[in-house]
C-alpha positions as CSV (number, residue, x, y, z in Angstrom):
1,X,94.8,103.0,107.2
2,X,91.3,102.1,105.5
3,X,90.3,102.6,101.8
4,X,88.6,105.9,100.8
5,X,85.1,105.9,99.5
6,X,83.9,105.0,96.0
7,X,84.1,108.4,94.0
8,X,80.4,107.0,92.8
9,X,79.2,107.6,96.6
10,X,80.6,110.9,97.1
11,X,79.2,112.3,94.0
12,X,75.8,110.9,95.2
13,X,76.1,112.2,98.6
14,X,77.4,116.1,97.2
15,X,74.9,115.6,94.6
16,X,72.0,114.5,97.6
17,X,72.9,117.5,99.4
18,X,72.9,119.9,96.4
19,X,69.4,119.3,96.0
20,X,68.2,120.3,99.3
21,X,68.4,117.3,101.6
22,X,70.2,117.8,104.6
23,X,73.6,116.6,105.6
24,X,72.3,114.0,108.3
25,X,69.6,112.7,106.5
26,X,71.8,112.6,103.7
27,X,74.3,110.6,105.8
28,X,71.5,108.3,107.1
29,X,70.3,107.8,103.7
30,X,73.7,106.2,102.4
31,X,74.9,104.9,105.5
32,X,78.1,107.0,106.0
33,X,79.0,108.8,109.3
34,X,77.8,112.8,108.8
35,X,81.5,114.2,109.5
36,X,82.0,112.2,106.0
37,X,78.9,113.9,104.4
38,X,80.5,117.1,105.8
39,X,84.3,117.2,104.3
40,X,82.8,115.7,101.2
41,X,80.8,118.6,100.8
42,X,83.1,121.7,102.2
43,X,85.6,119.6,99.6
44,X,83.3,120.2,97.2
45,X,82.1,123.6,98.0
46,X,86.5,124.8,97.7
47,X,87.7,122.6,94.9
48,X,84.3,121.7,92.6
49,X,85.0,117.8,93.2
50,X,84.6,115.8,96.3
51,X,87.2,113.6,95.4
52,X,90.0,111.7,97.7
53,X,93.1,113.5,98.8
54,X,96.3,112.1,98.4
55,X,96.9,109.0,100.6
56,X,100.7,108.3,101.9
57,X,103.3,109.9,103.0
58,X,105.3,112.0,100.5
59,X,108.3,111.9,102.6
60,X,110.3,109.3,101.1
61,X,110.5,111.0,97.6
62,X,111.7,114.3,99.5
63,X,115.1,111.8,100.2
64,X,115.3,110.9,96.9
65,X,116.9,115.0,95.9
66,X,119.0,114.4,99.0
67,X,120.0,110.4,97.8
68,X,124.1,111.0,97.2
69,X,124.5,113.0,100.2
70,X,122.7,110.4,102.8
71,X,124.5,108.1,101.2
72,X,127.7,109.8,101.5
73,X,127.4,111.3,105.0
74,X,127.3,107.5,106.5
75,X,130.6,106.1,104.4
76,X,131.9,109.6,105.5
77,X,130.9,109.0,109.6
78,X,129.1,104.7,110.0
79,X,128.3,105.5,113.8
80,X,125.4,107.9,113.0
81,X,121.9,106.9,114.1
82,X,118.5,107.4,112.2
83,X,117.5,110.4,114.6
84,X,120.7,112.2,113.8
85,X,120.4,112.0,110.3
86,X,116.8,112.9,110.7
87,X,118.1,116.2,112.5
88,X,120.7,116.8,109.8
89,X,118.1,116.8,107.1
90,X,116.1,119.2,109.1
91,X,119.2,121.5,109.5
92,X,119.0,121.3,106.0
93,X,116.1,122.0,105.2
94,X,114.1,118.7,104.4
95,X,111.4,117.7,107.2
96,X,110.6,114.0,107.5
97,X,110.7,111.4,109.6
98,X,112.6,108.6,111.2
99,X,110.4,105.9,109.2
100,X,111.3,107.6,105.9
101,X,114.8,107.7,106.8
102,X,114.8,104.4,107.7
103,X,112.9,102.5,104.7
104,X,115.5,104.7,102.3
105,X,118.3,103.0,104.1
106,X,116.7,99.4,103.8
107,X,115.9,99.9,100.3
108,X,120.1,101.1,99.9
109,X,121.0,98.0,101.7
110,X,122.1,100.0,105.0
111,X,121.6,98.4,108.6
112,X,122.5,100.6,111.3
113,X,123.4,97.6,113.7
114,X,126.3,99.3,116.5
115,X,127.9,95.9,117.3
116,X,128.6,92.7,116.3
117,X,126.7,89.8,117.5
118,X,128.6,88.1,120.7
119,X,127.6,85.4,122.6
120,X,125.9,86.0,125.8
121,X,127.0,85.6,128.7
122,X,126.2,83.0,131.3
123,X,127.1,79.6,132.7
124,X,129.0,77.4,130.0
125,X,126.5,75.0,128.2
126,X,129.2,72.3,127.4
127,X,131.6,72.1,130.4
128,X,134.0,69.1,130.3
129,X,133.5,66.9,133.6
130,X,135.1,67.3,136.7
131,X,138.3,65.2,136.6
132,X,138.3,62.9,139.9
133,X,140.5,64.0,143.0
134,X,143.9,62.3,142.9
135,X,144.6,60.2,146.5
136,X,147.1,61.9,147.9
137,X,150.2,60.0,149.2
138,X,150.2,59.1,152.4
139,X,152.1,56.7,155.3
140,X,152.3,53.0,153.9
């Protein structure tokens, strides 16, 4: 995700536009694409500031209220995955996401891994040597 614009620039550009220039020329002028010049001003027009909106996702602190209970539910069952919890949450009332669900694991020290590393399978790297075919007895 890229960085917003300076605040300076979007109080130039609302301010350009207040006093009569157009919103291309205006976007022209200070070299910024004129859906930019657009929401700045319609921002502006609504709130009285053309400032940024919140950048992130707000997600992960909903999981924070929920924290002893996700915690809880996989001592309580281990072989639930990250899309069924995501679908208990939402049965309870908390939309978010698998990623959110996720990184709170991983900062709680939780891996989800089903099974426990084996060794694959295939031919046997370090086979002793054939032993050598015994003569068989025969007539003397």
């Amino acid at each position: 995700m890229g960085r917003p614009y300076s605040q300076d620039l979007r109080d130039r550009v609302v301010a350009s536009v207040a006093a009569g220039r157009s919103r291309r020329r205006t976007a022209a002028l200070f070299e910024v694409s004129i859906p930019s010049v657009v929401r700045w001003c319609q921002r502006w027009q609504a709130t009285g500031s053309s400032a940024t909106s919140k950048m992130g996702a707000p997600s992960a602190l909903s999981l924070e209220s929920g924290r002893e209970w996700l915690l809880a539910r996989v001592v309580e069952k281990p072989d639930l995955t990250l899309r069924a919890i995501v679908a208990e949450l939402a049965g309870r009332g908390i939309e978010t996401s698998y990623g959110a669900v996720w990184r709170f694991y991983k900062r709680a020290g939780i891996t989800f891994k089903k099974k426990p590393a084996r060794q694959r399978t295939g031919p046997p790297r370090h086979r002793p040597p054939p032993r050598p075919l015994e003569a068989a007895p025969g007539p003397a």
